[in-house]
N, C-alpha and C positions, 0 to 999 in steps of 0.2 A: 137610320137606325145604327147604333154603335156597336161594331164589332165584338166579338171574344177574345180575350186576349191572346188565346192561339191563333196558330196561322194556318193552322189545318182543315180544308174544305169538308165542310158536313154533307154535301150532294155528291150523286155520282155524276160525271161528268158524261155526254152523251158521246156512242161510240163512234169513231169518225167510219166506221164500213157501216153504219147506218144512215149518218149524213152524206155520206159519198156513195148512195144505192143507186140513186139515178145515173150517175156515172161511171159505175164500178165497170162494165165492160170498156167502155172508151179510155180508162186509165188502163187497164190493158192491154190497149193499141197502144195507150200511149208508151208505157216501157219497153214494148217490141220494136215501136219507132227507137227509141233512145236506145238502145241495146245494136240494133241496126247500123246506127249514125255513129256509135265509138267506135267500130270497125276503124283498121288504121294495119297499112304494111309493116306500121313501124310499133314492133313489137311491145318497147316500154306501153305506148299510150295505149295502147290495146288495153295490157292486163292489169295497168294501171286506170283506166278505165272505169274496168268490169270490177275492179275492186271498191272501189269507189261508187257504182249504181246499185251496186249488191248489198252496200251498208245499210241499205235501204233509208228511210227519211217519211215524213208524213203527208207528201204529195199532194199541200194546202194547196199549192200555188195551181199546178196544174188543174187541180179539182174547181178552183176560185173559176178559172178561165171558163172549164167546161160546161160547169152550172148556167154561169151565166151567163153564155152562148145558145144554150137551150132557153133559159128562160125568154131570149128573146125572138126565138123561134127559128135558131140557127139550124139546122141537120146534118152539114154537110161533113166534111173529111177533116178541111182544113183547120178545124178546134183544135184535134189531137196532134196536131202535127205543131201547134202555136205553143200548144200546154207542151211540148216536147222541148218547143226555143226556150223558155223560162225554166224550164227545169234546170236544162244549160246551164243557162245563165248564175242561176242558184246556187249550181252544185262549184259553175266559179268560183264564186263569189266568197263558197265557206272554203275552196283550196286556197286563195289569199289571204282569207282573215287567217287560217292556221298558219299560216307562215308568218303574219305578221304579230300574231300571239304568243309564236314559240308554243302552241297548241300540241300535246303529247296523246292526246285524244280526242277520237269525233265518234257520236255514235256509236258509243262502246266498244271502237275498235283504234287500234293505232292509228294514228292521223298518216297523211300521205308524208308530210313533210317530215316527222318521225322517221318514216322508213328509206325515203330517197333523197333528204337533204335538202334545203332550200333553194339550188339551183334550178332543180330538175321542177319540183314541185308548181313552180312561179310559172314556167312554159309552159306547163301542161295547162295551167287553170287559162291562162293564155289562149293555149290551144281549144280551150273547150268556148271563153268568150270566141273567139273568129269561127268557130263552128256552128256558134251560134246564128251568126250573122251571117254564115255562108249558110243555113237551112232558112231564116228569113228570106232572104234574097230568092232563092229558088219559088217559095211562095209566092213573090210577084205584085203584093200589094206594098206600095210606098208610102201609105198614109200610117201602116200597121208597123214599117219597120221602122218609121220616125217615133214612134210611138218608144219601140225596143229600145231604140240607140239613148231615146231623151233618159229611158227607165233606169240606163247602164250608168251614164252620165251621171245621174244623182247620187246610185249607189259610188259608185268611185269618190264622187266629192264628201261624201259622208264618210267614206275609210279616210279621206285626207284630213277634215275636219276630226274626228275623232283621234287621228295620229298627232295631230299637233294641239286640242283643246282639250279631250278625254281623259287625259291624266292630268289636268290640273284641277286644283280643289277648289279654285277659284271661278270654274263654270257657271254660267247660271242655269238651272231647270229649262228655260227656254232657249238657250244652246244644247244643253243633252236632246232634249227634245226635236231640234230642229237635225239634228246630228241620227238621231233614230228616223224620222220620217224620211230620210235620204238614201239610209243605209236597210230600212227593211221595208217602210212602210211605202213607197213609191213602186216598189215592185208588186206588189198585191195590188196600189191601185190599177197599175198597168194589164195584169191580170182579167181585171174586172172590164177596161175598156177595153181592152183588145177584144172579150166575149161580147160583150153591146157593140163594138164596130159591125163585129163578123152575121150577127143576128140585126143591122142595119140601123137597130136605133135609134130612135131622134135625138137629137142633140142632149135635149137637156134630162132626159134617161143614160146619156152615156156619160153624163156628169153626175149624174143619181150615183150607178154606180161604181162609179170610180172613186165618189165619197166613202161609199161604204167599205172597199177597197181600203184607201188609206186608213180610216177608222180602227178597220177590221186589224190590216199591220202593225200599227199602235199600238194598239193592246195586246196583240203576238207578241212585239218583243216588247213591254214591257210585263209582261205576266214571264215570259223568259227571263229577264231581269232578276224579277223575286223566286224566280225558283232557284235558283244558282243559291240562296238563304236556306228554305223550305224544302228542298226535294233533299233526295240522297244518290249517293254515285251507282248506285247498280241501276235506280228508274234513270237517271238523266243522264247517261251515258257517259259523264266527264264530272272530275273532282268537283265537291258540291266549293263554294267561295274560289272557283278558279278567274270567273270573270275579273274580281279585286288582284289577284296575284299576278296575272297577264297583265295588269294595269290601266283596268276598267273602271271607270268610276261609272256608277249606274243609280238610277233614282233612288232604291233606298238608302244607300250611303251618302247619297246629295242631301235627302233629308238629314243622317244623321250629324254631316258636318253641319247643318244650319239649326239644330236643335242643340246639337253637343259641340262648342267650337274645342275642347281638351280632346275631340277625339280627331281632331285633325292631324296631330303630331301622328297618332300611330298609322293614320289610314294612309299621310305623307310617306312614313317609312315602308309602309307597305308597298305602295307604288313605285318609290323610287330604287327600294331592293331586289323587289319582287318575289318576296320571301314573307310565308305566313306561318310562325309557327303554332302551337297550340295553344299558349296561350294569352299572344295576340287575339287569333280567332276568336277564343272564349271571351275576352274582353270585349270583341267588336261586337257580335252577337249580345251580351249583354246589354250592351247601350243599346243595341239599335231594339232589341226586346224591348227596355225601358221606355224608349221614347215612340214608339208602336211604328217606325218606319215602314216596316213591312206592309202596315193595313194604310197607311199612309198614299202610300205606293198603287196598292190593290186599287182602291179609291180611283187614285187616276185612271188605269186601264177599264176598269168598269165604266168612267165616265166616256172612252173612247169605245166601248164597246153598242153602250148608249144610245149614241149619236149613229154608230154603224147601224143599225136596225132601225132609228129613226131614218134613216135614207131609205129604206125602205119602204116607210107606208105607203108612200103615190101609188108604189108599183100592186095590180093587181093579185091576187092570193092566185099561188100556186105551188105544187109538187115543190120543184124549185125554189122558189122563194122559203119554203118552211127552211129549205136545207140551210139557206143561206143564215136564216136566223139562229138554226141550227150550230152551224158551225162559229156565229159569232157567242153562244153560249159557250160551246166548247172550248173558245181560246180562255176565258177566266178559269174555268175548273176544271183544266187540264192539268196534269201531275208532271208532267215530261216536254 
């Protein structure tokens, strides 16, 4: 069925403290752990820290872990303590990318590296991957921390592949693409296995869902993609067309150079200055209005959204299981 030419979602999207009911106490262990673990004598990381956990964030990932850890009939301790490593890792993960975007904002608050400089900034996210890896380790399962390290692994090469492909115009959709599933979508599926290890699994349910995992990360960050178009700076925390000015090239704009090659010149100048003024902006949004990039775009993430829930049907109905469907609705008609 063909879209309307706006971009703006006609449903209300489902609330993630209804999707995250069955776990809402266990994500409260889980921030008591993570609150616990940035303790530090040394005082920057401390309150640099607390600054940092306090921004709060949408606690997908740990949520991913915990559901479906239950669903597979896990109980014990050690989910909230795994959803605790990934959080980590996460909250890494966005201390590097703002350093490496020159990022002046995260979650509607001043970025770390805004306030303490790129030096300090680097170490700490540093510090929080090795802390990560030093609460795996304490955990004690080796199969689970292979799992961490390969998850780290991918993200790192996807910041590298994007640092050296991601600004040029000449990518193709299946390098963005490959370039996203490294950099967001490996981490949700890790997520996903890591809760099917812990709840024991059979094999090929821990590859169930770890499909839906990747899936489900896909369409995260490309629905993030098109909101950086779609949203505005007070819902999404950060300049809306910030992603283009850092010098992101992202699927809508991959469509637009491949429908409009005259808008290469400006998207070029964009990236290579890193400078958008108004009415550049107006111009790019026009074209990409014109040529429906936006719904273009959507299209895809829906069709990874698809596929996420399609990984689903083997799996028996349950409490959990609705969430998980739950939440793969969520990532398309979320606003932020």
């Amino acid at each position: 069925m063909q879209r309307p030419e706006s971009t703006e979602r006609a449903s209300v999207p489902p609330r993630l403290e209804e999707i995250f009911a069955e776990v809402q106490e266990d994500l409260v262990s889980v921030d008591e752990f993570i609150r616990d673990k940035i303790d530090s004598n040394v005082d920057l990381i401390q309150k640099t820290s607390r600054y940092i956990h306090e921004s709060g964030g949408k606690r997908i990932r740990p949520s991913l872990l915990l559901l479906v850890a239950k669903m597979c009939g896990y109980t014990g301790a050690r989910a909230k303590y795994y959803a605790a490593v990934m959080e980590f890792i996460h909250t890494a993960t966005l201390i590097h990318d703002d350093i490496v975007d020159e990022a002046t904002l995260r979650r509607g608050r001043t970025s770390v590296n805004s306030l303490l400089g790129n030096d300090v900034t680097v170490l700490l996210g540093d510090y929080l991957y090795i802390r990560s890896m030093g609460m795996a380790i304490d955990l004690g399962d080796l199969r689970i921390l292979k799992v961490i390290c390969d998850v780290t692994l991918r993200m790192i090469e996807g910041e590298l592949l994007e640092l050296t492909r991601g600004g040029d115009v000449s990518v193709s959709e299946e390098e963005h693409l490959d370039i996203l599933k490294r950099k967001t979508a490996h981490l949700f599926a890790g997520c996903a296995r890591i809760g099917a290890m812990l709840g024991e699994a059979p094999p090929e349910r821990e590859e169930t869902l770890a499909e839906y995992g990747l899936n489900l990360g896909m369409a995260f960050q490309l629905v993030d993609d098109i909101l950086d178009f779609t949203s505005d700076e007070k819902v999404l925390g950060k300049p809306v067309l910030s992603d283009l000015k850092e010098g992101h090239l992202t699927l809508p704009v991959l469509y637009l150079l491949r429908e409009d090659p005259e808008a290469a010149r400006l998207i070029s100048s964009v990236l290579a200055e890193k400078v958008l003024d108004a009415d550049v902006r107006t111009d790019i949004l026009a074209r990409m209005k014109k040529h429906r990039t936006v719904e273009a775009s959507r299209r895809i993430a829906e069709r990874y959204v698809k596929e996420a829930k399609a990984a689903l049907d083997p799996l028996p109905d349950s409490g959990y299981k609705e969430s998980l469907l739950a939440l793969a609705e969520y990532v398309t008609e979320r606003d932020r």
